[in-house]
DSSP file (Angstrom, degrees, kcal/mol; ACC not computed):
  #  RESIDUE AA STRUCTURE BP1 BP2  ACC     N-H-->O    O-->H-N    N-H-->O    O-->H-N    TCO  KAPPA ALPHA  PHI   PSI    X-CA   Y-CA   Z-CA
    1    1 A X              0   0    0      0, 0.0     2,-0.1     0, 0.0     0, 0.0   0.000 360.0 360.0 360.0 145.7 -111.5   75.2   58.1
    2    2 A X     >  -     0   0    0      1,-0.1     4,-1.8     4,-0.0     0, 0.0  -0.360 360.0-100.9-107.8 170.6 -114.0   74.6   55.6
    3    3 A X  H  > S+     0   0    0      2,-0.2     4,-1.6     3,-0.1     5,-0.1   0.583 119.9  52.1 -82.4 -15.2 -114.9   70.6   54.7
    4    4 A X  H  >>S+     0   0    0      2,-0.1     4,-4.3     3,-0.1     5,-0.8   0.835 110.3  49.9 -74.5 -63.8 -112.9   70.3   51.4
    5    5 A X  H  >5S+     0   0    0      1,-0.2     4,-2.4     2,-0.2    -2,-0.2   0.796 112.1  48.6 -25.1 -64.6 -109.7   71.7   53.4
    6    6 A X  H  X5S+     0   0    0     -4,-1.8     4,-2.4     1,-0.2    -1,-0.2   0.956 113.8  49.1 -36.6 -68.8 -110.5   68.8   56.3
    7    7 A X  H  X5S+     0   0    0     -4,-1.6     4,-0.9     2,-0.2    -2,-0.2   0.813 109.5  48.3 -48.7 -33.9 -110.8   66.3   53.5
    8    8 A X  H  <5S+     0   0    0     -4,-4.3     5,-0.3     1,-0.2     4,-0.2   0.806 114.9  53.7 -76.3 -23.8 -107.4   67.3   51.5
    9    9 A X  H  X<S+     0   0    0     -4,-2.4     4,-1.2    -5,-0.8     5,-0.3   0.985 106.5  40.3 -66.5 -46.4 -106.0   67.0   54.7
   10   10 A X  H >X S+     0   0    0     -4,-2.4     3,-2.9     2,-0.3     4,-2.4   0.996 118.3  49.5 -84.9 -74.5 -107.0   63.7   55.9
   11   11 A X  H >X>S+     0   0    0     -4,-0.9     3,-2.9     1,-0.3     4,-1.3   0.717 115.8  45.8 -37.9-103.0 -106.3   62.0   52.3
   12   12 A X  H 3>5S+     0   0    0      1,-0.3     4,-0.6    -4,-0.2    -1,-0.3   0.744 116.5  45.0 -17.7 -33.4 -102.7   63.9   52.3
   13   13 A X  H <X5S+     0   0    0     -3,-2.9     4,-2.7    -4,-1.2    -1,-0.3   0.867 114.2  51.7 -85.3 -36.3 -102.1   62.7   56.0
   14   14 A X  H <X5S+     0   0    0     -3,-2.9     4,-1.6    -4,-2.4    -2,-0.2   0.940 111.7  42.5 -52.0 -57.0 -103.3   59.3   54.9
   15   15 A X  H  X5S+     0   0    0     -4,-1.3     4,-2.3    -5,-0.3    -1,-0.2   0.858 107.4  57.7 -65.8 -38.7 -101.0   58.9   52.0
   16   16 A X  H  XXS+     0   0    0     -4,-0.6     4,-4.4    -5,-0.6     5,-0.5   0.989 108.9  54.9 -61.5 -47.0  -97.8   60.4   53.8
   17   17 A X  H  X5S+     0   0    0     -4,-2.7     4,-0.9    -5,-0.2     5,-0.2   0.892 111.2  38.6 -51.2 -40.9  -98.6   57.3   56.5
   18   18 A X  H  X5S+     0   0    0     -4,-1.6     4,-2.8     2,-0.2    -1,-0.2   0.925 117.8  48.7 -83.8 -31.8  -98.6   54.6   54.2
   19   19 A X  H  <5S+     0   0    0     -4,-2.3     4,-0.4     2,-0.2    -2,-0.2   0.755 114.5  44.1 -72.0 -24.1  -95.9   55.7   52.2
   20   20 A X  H >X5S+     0   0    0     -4,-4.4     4,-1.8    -5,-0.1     3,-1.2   0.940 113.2  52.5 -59.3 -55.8  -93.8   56.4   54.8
   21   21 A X  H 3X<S+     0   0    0     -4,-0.9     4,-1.9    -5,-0.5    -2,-0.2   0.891 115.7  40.9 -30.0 -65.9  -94.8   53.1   56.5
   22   22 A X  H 3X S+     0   0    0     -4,-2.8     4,-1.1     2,-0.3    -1,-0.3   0.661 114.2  50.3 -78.1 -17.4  -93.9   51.0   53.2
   23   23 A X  H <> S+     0   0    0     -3,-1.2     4,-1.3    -4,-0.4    -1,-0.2   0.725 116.6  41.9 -80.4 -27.3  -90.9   52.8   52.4
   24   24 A X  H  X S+     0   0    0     -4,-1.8     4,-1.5     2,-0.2    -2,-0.3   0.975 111.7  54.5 -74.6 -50.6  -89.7   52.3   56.2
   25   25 A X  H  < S+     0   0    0     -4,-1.9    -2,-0.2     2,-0.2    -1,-0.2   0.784 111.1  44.4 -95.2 -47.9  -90.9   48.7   56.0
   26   26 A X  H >X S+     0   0    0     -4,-1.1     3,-3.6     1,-0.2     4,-1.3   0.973 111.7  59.5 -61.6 -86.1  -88.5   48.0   52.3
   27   27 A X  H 3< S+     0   0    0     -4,-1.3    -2,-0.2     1,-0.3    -1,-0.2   0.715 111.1  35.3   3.6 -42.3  -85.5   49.9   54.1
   28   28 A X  T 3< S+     0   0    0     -4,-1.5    -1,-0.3     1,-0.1    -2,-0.2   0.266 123.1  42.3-122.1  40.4  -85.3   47.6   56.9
   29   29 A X  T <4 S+     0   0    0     -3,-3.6     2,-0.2     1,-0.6    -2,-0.2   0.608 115.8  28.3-157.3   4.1  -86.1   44.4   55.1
   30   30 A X  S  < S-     0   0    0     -4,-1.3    -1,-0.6    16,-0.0     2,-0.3  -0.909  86.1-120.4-150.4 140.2  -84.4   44.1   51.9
   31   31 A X    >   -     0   0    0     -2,-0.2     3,-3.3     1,-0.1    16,-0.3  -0.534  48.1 -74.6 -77.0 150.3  -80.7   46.1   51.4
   32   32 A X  T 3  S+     0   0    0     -2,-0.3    16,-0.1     1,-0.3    -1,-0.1  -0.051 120.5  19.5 -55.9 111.6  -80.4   48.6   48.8
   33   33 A X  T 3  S+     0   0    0     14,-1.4    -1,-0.3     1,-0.4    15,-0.1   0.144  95.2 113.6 123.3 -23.7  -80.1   47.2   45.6
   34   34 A X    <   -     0   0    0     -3,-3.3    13,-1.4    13,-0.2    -1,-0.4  -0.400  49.4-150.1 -88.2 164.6  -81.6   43.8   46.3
   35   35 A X  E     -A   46   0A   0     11,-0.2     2,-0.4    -3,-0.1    11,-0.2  -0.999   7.4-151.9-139.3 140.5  -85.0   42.6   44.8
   36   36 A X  E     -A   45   0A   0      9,-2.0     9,-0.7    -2,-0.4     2,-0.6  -0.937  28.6-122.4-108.2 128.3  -87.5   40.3   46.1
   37   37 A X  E     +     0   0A   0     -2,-0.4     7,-0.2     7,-0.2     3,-0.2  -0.550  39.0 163.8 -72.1 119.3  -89.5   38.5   43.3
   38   38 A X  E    S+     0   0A   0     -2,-0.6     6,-0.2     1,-0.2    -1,-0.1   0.483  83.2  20.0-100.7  -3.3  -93.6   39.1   43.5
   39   39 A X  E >> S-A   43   0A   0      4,-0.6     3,-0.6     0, 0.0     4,-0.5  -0.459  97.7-116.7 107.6  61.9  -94.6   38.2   40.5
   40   40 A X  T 34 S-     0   0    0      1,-0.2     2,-1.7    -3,-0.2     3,-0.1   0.192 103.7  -9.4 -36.3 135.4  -91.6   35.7   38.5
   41   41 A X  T 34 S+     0   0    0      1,-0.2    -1,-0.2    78,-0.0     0, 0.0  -0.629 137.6  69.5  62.7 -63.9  -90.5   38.3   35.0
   42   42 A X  T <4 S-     0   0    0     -2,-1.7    78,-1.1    -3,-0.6    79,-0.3   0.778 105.3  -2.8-114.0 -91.1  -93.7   40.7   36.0
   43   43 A X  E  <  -A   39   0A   0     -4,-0.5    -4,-0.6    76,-0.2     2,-0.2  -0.327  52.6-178.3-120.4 165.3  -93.0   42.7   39.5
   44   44 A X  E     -     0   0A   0     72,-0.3    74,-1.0    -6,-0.2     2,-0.2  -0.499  24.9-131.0-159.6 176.4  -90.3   42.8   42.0
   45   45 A X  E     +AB  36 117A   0     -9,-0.7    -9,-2.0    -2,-0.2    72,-0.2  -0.930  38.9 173.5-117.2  99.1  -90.1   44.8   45.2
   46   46 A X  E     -A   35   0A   0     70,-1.8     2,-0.3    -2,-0.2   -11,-0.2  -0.442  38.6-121.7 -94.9 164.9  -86.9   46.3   45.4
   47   47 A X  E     +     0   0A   0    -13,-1.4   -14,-1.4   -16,-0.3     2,-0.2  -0.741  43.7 167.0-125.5 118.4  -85.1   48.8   47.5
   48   48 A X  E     - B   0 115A   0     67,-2.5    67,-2.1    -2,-0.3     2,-0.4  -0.624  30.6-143.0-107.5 151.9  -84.1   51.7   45.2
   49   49 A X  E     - B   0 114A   0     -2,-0.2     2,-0.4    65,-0.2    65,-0.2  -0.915  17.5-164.8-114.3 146.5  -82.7   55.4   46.0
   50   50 A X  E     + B   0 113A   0     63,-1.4    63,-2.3    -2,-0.4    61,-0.1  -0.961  17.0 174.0-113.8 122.3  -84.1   57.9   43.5
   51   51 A X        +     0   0    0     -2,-0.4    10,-0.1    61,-0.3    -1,-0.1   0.706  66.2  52.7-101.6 -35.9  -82.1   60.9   43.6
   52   52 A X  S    S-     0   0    0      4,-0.2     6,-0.2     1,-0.2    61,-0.2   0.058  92.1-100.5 -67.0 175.7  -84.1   62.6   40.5
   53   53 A X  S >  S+     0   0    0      4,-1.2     3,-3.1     1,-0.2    -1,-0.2   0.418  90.9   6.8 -68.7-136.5  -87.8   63.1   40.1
   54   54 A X  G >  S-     0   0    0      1,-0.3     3,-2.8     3,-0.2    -1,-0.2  -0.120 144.6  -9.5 -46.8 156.7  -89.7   60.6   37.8
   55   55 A X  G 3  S-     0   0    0      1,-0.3    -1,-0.3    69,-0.2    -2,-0.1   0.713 128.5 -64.2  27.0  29.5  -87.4   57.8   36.7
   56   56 A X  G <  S+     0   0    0     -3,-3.1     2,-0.9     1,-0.2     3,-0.4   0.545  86.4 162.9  89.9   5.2  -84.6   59.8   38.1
   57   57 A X    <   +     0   0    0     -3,-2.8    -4,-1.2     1,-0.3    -1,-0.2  -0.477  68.7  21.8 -48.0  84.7  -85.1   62.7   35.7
   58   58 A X  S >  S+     0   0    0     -2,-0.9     3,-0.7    -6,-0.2    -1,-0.3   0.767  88.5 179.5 131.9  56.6  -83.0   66.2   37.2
   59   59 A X  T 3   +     0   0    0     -3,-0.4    -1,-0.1     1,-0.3    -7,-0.1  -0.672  68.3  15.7 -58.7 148.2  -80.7   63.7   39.5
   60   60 A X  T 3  S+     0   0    0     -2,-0.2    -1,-0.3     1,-0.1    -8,-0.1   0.804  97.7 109.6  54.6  44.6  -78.1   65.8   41.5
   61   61 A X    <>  +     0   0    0     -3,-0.7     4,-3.3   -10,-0.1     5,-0.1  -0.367  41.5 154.5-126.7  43.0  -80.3   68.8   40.7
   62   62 A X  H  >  +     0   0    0      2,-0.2     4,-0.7     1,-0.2     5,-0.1   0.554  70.0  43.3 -14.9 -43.9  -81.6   69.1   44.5
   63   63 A X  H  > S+     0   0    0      3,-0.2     4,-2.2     2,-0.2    -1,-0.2   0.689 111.6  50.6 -97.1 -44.3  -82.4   72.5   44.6
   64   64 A X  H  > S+     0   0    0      2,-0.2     4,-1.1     1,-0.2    -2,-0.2   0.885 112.1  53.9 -68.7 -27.4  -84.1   72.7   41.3
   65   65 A X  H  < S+     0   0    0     -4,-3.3     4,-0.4     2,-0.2    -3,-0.2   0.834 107.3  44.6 -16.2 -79.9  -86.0   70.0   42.4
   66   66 A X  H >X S+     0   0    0     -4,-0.7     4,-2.8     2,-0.2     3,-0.8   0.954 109.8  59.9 -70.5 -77.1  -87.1   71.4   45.6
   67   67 A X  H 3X S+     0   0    0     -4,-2.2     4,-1.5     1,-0.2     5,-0.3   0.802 108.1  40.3 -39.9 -31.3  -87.9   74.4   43.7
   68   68 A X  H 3< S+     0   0    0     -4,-1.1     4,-0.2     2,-0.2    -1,-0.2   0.670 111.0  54.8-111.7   4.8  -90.5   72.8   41.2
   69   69 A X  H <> S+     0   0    0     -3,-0.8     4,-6.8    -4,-0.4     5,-0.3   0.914 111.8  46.4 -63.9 -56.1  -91.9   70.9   43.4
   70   70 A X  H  X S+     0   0    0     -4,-2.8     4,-2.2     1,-0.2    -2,-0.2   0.910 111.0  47.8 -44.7 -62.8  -92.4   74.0   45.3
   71   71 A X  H  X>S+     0   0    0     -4,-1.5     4,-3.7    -5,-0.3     5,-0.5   0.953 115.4  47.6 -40.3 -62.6  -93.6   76.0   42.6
   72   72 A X  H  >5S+     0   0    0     -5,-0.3     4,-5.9     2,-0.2     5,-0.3   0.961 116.9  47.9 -47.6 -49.0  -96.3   72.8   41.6
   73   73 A X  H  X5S+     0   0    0     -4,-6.8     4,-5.9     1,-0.2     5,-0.2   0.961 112.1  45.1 -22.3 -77.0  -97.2   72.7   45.4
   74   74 A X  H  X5S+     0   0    0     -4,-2.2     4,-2.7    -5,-0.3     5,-0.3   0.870 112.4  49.4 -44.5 -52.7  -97.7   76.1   45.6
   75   75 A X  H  X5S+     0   0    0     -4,-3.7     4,-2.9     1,-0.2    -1,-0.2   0.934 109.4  55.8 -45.0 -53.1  -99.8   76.4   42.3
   76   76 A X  H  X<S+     0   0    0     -4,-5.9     4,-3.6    -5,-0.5    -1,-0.2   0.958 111.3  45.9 -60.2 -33.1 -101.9   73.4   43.6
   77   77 A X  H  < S+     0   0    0     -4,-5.9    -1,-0.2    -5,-0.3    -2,-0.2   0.920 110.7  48.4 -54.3 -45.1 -102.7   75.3   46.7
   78   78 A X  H >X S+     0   0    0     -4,-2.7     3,-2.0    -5,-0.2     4,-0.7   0.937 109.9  50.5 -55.0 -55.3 -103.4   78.2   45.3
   79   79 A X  H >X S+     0   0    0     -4,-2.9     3,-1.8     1,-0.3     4,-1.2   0.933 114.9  47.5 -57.0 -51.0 -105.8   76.7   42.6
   80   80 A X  H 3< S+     0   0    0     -4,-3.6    -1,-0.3     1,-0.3    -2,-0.2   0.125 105.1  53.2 -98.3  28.6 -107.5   75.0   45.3
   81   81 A X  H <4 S+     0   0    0     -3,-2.0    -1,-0.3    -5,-0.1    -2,-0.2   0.090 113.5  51.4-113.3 -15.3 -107.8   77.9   47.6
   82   82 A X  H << S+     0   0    0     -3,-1.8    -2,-0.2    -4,-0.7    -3,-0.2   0.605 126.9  19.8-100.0 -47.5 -109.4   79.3   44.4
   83   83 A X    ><  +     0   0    0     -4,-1.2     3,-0.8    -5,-0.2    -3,-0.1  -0.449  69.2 137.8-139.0  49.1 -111.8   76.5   43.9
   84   84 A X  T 3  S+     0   0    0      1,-0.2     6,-0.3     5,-0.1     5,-0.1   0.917  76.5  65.0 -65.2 -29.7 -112.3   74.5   47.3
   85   85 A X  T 3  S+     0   0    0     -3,-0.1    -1,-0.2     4,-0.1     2,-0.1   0.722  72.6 111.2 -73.6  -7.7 -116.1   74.4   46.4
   86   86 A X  S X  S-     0   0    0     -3,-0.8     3,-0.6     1,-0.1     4,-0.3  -0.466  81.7-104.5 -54.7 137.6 -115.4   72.3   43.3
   87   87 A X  T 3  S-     0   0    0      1,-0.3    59,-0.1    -2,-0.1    -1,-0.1  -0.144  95.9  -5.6 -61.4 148.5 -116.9   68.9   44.1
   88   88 A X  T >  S+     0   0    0      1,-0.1     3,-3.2    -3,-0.1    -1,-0.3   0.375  95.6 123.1  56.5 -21.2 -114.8   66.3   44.9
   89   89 A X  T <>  +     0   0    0     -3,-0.6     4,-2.4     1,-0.3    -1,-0.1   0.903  67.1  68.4 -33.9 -36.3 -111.6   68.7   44.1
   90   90 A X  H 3> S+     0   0    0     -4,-0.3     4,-0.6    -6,-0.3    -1,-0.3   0.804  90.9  56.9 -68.5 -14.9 -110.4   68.0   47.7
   91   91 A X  H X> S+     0   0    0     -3,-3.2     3,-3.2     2,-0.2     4,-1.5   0.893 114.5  41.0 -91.5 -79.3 -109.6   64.0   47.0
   92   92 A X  H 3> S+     0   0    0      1,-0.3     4,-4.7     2,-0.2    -1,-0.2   0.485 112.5  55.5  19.0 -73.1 -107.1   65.1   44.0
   93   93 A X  H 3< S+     0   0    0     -4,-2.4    -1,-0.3     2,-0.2    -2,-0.2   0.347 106.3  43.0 -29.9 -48.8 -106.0   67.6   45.9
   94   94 A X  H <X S+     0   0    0     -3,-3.2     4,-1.3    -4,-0.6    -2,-0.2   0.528 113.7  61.7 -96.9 -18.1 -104.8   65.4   49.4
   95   95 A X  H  X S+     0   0    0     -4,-1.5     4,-1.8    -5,-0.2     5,-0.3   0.969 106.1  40.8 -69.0 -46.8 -103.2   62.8   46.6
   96   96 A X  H  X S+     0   0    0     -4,-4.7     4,-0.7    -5,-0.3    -1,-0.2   0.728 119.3  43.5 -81.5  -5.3 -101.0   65.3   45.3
   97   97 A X  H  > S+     0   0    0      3,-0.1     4,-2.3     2,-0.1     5,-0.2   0.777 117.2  47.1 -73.1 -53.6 -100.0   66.8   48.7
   98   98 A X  H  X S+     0   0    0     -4,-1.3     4,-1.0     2,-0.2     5,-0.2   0.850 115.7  48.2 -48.8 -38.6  -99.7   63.7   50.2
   99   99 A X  H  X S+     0   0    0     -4,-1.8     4,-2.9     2,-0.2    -1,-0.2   0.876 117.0  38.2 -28.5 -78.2  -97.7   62.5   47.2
  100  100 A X  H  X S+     0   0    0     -4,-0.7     4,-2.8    -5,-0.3    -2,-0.2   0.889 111.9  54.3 -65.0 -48.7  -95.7   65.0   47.0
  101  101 A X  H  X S+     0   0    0     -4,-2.3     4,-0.9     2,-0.2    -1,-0.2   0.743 109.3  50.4 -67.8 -31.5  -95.0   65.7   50.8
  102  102 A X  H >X S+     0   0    0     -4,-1.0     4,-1.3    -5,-0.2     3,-0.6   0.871 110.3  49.1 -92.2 -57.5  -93.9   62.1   51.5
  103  103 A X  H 3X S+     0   0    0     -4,-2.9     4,-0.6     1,-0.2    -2,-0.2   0.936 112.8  48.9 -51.6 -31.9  -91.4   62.0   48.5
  104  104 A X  H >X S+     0   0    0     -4,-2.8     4,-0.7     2,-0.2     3,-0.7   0.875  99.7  62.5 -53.3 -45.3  -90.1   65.4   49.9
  105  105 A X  H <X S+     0   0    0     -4,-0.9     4,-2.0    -3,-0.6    -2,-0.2   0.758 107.5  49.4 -56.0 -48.4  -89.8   63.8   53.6
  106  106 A X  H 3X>S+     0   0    0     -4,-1.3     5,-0.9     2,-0.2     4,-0.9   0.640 111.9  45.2 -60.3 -25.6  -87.0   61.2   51.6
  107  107 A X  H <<5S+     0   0    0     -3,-0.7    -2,-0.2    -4,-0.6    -1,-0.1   0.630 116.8  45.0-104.9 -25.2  -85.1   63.9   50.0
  108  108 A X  H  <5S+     0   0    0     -4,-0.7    -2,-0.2     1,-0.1    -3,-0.2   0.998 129.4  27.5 -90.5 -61.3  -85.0   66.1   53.5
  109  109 A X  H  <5S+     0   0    0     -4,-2.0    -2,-0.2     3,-0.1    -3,-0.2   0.808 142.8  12.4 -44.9 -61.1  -84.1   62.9   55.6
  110  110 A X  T  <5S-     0   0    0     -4,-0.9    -3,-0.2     2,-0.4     3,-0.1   0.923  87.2-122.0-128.3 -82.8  -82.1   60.7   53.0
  111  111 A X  S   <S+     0   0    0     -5,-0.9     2,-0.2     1,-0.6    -4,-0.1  -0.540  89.6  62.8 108.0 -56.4  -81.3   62.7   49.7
  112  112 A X  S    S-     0   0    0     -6,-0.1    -1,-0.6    -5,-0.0    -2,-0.4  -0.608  85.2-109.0-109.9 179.3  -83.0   60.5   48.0
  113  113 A X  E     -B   50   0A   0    -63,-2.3   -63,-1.4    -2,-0.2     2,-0.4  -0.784  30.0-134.8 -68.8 127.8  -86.7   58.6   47.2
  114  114 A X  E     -B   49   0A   0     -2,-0.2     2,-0.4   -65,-0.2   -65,-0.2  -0.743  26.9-174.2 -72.1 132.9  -86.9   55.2   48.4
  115  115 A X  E     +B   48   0A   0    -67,-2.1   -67,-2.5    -2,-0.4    11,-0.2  -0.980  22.7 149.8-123.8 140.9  -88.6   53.5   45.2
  116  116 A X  E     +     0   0A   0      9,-2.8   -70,-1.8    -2,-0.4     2,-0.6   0.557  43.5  93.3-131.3 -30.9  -89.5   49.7   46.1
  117  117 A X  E     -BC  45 125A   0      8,-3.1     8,-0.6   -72,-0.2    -1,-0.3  -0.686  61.8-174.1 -91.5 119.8  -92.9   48.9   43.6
  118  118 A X        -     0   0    0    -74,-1.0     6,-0.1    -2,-0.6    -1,-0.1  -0.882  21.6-175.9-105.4  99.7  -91.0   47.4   40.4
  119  119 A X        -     0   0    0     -2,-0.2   -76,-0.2     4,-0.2   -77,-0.1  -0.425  32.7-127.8 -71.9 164.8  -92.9   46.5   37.3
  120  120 A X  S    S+     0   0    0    -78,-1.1    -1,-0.1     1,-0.1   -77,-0.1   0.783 108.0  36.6 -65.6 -64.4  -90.1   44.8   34.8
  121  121 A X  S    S+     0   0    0    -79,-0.3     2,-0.3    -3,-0.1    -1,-0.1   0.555 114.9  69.3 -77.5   9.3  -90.8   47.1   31.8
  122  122 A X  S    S-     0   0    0      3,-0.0    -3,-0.1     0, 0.0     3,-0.1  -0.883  86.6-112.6-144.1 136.2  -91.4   50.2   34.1
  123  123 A X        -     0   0    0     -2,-0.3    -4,-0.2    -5,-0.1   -68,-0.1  -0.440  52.9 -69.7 -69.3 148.3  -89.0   52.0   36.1
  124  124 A X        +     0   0    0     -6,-0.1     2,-0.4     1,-0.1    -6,-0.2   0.451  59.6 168.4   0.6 161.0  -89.2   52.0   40.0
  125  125 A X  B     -C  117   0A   0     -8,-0.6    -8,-3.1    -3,-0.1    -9,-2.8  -0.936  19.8-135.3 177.5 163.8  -91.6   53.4   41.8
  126  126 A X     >  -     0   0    0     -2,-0.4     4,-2.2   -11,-0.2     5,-0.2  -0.855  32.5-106.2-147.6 174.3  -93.7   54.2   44.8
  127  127 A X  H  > S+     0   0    0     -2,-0.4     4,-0.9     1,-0.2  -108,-0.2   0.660 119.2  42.4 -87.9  26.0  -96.6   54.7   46.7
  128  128 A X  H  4 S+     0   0    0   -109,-0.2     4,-0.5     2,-0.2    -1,-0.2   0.773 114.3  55.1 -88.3 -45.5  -96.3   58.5   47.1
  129  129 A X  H  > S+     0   0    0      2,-0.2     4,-0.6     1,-0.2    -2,-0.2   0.686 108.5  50.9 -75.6 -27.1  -95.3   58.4   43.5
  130  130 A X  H >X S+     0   0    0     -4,-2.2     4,-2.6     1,-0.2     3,-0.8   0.970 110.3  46.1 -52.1 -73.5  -98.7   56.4   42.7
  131  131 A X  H 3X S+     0   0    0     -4,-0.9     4,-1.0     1,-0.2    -2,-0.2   0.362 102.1  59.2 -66.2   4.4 -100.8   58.6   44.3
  132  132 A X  H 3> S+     0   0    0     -4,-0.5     4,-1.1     2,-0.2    -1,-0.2   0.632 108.9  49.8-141.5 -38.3  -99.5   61.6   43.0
  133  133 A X  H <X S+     0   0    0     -3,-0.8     4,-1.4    -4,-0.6    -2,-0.2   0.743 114.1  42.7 -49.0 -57.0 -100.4   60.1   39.2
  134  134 A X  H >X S+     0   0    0     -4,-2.6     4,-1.8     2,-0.1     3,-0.6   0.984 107.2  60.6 -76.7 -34.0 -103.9   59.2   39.9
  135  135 A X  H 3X S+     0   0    0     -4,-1.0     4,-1.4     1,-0.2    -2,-0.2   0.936 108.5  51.2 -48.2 -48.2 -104.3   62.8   42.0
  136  136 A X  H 3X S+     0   0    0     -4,-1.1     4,-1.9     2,-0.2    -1,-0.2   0.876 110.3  45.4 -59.6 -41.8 -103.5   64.3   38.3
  137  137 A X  H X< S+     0   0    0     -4,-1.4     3,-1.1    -3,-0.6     4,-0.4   0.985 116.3  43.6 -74.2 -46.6 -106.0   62.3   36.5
  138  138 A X  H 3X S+     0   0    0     -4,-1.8     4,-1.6     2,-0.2    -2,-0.2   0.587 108.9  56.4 -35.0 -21.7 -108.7   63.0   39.0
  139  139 A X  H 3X S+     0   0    0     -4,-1.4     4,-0.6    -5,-0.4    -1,-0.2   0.828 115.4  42.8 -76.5 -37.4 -107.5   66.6   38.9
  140  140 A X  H <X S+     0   0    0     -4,-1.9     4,-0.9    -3,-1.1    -2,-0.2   0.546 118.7  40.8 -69.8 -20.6 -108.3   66.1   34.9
  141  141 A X  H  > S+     0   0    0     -4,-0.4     4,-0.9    -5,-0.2    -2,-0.2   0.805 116.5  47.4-118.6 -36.7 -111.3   64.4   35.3
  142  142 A X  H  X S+     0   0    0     -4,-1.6     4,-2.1     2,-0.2    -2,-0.2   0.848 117.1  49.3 -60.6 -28.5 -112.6   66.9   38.4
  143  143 A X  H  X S+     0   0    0     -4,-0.6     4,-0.8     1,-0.2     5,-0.2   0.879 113.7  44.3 -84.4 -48.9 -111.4   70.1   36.0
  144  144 A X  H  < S+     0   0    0     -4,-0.9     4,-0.3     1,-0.2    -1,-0.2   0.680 115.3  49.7 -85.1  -8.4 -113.2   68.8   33.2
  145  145 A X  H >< S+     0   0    0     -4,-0.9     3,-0.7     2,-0.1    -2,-0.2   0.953 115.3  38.3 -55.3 -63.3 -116.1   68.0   35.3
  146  146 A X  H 3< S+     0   0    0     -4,-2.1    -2,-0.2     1,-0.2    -3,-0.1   0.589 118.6  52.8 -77.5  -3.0 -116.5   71.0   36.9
  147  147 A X  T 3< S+     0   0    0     -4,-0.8     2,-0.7     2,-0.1    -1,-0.2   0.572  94.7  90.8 -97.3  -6.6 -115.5   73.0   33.4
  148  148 A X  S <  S-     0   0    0     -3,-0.7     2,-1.1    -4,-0.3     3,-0.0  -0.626  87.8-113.5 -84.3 134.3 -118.1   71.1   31.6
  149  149 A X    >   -     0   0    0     -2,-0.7     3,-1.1     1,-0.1    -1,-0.1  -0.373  47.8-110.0 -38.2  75.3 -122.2   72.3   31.1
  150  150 A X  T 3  S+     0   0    0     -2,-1.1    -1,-0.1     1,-0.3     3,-0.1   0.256 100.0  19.0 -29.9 121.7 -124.1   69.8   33.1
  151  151 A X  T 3  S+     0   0    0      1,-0.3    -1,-0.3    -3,-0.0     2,-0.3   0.494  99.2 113.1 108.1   3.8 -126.2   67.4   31.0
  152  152 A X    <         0   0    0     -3,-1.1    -1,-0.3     1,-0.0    -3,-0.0  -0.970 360.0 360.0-126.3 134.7 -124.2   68.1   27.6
  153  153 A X              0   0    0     -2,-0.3    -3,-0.0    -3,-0.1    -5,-0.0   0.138 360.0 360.0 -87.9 360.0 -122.0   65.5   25.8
């Protein structure tokens, strides 16, 4: 196993622990539905079921779900089985496995996503569902790195 591989791993193992952790931690400490105020109008900490993807987008569409998740999975793997040697590629790379793999772990268990991190203007959210949003801009910013001519603007 090569040192990027080691590194997606440990970031992807990393993320599934804390997001499991914090998802377990809302689950047994506020009931579904209820919100604890962090921030009076700003944030809340909720505990919310997601059945959909983002914002609940495909709800009761389980299997189509699970299938483009797979698909995306699969893609990322591929890509980075393609490109391990890109610098830095591998931290992108364990955010969106990790990401992804702890929201999956709620749908396989549950049905649904536990979502707890509530902005006011912003739908639900969580910290799988975090990392899995900065792994895409790093993914952008690694792509365009690694696509770009060193030393040209």
């Amino acid at each position: 196993m090569t040192s990027s591989w080691r590194k997606a791993l440990i970031v992807a193992g990393v993320v599934m622990i804390v997001d499991q952790l914090t998802k377990s931690i809302v689950r047994s400490t506020i009931l579904p539905g209820d919100r604890r105020t962090v921030l009076a109008g700003i944030l809340d900490i909720t505990n919310a079921h997601n059945k959909g993807v983002a914002f609940g987008a495909l709800a009761g569409g389980g299997a189509i779900v699970a299938a483009l998740i797979g698909l995306a999975l699969g893609a990322l793997i591929v890509y980075f089985v393609l490109r391990s040697r890109t610098p830095y590629l591998w931290l992108p790379v364990g955010l969106l496995l990790g990401g992804a793999l702890g929201n999956l772990a709620d749908r396989a268990r549950m049905g649904s996503v536990t979502d707890f991190i509530d902005p006011r203007l912003w739908p639900a959210f969580n910290v799988a569902d975090t990392c899995v949003v900065v792994g895409v801009l790093i993914l952008l910013w690694v792509i365009e790195g690694s696509d770009s001519p060193r030393g040209s603007s």
